[in-house]
MIPAFI-306871 format. One record per residue: residue number from 1; residue in three letters; z, y, x of N, C-alpha, C in turn. Coordinates in nm, 4 decimals, always signed. Each point is the difference from the previous one (the first is absolute). Example, Ala and Ser with C-alpha at 12.3 -4.5 7.8 and 13.67 -1.06 7.14 Angstrom:
2
R   seq   type        n_z        n_y        n_x       ca_z       ca_y       ca_x        c_z        c_y        c_x
R     1    ALA    +0.7800    -0.5690    +1.3190    +0.0000    +0.1190    -0.0890    +0.0000    +0.1200    +0.0900
R     2    SER    -0.0720    +0.1050    -0.0350    +0.0060    +0.1190    +0.0820    +0.0730    +0.1090    -0.0770
***
This chain:
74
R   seq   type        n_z        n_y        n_x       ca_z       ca_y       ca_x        c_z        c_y        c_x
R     1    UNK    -7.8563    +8.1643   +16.1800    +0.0488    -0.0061    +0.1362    -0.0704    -0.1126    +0.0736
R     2    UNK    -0.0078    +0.0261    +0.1171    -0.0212    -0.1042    +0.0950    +0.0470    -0.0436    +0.0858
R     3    UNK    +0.0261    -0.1777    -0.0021    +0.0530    -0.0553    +0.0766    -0.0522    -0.0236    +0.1790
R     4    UNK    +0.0505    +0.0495    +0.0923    -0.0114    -0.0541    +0.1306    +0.0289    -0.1376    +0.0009
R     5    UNK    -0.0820    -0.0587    +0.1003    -0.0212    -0.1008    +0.0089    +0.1398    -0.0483    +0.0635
R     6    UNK    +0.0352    -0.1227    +0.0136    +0.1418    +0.0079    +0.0490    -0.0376    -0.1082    +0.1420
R     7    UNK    +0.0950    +0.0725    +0.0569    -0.0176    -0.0612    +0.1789    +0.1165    -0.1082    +0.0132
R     8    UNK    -0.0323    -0.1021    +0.0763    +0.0643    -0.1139    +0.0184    +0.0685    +0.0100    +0.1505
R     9    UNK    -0.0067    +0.1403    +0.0877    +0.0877    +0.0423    +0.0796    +0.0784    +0.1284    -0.0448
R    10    UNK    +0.1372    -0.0365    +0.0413    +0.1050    +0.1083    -0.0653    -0.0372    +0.1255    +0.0478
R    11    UNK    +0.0553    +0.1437    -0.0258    -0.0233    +0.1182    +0.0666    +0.0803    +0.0169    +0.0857
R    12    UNK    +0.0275    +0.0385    +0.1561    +0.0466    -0.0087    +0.0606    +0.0318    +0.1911    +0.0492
R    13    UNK    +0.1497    -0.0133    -0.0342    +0.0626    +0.1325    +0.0084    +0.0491    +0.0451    +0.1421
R    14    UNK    +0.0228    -0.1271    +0.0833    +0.0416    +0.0399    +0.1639    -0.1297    -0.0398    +0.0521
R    15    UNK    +0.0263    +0.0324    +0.1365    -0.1470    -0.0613    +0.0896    +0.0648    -0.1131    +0.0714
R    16    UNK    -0.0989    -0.1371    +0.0189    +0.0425    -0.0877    +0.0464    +0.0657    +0.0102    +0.1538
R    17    UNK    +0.0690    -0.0471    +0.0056    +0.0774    -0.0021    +0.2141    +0.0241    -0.1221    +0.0243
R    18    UNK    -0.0002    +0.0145    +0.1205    +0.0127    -0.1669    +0.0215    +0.1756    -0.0144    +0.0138
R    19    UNK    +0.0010    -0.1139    -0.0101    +0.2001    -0.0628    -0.0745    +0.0258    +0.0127    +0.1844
R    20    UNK    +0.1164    +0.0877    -0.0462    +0.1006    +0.0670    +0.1182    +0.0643    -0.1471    +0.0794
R    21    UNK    +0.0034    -0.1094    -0.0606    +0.0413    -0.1087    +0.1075    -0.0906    -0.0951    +0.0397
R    22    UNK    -0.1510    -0.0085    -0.0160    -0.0895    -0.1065    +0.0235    -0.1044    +0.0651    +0.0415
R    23    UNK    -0.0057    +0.1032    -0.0290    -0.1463    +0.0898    +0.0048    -0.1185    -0.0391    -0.1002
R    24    UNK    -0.0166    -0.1007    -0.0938    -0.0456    -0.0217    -0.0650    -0.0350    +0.1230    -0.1328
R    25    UNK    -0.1046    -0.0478    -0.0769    +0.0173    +0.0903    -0.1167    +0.0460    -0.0198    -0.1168
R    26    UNK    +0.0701    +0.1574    -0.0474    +0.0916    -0.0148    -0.0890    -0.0506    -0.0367    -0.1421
R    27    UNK    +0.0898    -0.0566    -0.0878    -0.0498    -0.0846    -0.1181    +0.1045    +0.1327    -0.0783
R    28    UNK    -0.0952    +0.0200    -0.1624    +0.0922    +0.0846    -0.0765    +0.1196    -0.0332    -0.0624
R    29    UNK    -0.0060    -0.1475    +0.0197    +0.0959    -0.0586    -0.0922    +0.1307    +0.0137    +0.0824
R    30    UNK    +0.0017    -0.0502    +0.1357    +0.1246    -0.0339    +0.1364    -0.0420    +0.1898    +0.0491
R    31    UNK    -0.0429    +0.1208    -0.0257    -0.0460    +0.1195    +0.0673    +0.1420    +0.0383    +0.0832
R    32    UNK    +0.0658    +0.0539    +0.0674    -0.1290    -0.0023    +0.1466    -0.0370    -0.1293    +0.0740
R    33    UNK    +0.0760    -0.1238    -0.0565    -0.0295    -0.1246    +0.0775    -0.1797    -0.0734    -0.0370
R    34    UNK    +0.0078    -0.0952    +0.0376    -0.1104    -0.0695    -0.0314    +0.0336    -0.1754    -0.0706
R    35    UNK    +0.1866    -0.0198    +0.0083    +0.0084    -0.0815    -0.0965    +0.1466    -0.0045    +0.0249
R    36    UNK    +0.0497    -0.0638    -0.0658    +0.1346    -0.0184    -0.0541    +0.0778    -0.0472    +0.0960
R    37    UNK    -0.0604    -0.0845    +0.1028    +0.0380    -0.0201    +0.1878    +0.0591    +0.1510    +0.0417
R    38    UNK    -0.0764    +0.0627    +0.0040    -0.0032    +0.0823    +0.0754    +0.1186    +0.0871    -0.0634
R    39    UNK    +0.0022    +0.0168    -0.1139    +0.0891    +0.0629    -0.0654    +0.1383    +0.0016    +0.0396
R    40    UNK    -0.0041    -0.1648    -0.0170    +0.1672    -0.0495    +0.0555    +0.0002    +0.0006    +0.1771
R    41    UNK    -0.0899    +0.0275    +0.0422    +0.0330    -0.0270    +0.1179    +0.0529    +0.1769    +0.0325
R    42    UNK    -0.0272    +0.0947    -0.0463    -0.0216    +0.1577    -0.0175    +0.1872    -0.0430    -0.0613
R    43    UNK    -0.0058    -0.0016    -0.0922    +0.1510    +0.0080    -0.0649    +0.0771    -0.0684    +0.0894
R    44    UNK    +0.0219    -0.1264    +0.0424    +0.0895    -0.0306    +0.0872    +0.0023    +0.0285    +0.1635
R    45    UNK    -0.0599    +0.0784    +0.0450    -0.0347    +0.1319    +0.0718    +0.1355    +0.1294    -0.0232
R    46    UNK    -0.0442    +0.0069    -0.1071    +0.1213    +0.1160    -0.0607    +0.1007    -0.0227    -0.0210
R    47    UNK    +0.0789    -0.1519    -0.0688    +0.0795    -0.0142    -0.0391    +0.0580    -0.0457    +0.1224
R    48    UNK    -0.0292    -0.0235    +0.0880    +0.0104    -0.0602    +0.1781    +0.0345    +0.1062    +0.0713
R    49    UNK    -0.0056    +0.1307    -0.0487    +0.0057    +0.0814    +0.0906    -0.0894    +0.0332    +0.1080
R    50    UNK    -0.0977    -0.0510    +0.0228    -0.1058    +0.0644    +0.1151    -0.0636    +0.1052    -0.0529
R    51    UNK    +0.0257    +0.0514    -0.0833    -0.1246    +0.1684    -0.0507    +0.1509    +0.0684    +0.0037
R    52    UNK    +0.1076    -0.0186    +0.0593    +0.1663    +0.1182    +0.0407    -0.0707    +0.0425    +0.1084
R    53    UNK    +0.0229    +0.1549    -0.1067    -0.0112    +0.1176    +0.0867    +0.1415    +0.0076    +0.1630
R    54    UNK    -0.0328    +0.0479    +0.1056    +0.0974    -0.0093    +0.0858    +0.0592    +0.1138    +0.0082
R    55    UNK    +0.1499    +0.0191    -0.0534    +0.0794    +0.0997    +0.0179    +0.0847    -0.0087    +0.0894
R    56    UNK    +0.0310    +0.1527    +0.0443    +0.0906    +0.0278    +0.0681    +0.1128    +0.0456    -0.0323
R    57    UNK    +0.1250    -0.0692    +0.0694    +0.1293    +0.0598    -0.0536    +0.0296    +0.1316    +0.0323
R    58    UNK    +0.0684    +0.0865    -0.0867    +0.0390    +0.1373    +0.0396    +0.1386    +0.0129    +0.0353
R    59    UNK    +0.0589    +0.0099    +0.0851    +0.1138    +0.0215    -0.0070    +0.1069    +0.0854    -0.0617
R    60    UNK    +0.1181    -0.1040    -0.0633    +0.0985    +0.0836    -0.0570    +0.0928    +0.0991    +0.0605
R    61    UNK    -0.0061    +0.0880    -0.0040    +0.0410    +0.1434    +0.0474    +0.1509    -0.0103    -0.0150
R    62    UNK    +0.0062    -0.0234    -0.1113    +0.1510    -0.0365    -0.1154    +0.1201    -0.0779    +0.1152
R    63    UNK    -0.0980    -0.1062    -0.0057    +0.0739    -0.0977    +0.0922    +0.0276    +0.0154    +0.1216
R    64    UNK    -0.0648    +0.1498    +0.0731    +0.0263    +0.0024    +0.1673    +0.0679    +0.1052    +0.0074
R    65    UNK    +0.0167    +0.0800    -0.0759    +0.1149    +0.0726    +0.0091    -0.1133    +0.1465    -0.0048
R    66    UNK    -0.0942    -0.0203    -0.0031    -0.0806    +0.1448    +0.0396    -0.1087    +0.0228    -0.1338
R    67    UNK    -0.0494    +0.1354    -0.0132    -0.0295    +0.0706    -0.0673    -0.1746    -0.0362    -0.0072
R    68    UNK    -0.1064    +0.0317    -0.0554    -0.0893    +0.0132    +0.0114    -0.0434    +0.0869    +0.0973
R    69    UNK    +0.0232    +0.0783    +0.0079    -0.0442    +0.1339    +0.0686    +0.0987    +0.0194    +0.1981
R    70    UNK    +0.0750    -0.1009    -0.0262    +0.0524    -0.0302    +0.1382    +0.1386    +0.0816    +0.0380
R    71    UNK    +0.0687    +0.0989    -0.1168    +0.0850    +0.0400    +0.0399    +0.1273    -0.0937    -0.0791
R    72    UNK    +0.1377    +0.0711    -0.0038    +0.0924    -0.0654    +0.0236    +0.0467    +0.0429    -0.1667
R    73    UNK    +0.0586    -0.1203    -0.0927    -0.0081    +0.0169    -0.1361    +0.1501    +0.1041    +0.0230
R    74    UNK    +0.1140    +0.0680    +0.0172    +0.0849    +0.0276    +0.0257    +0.0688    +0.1354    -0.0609
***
């Protein structure tokens, strides 16, 4: 058998992007960031609530006395 020579850069399975909060480029180790900054700054982002989706309330039907469909439950 024969040995390939061995490479001193890893194989890279994604394609590089640049880190979603700096624009910088992304490192494989911090992926999608470009370092461990960025990481936490991304997580406490989330845990902060600024990436909440904005919902709308639906109203309870139950509670107004009326039906879905608008007629009379009776």
């Amino acid at each position: 058998m024969t040995q390939k020579p061995k490479s001193d850069k890893p194989v890279r399975l994604r394609p590089r992007r640049p880190c979603p909060v700096c624009g910088s480029p992304s490192q494989q180790k911090y992926h999608p960031f470009c370092s461990a900054r960025c990481a936490d700054i991304d997580l406490h982002r989330w845990l902060g609530g600024q990436y909440a989706i904005p919902a709308v309330d639906v109203p309870d039907f139950a509670d107004a006395g009326e039906s879905n469909d608008g007629r009379d439950e009776t």
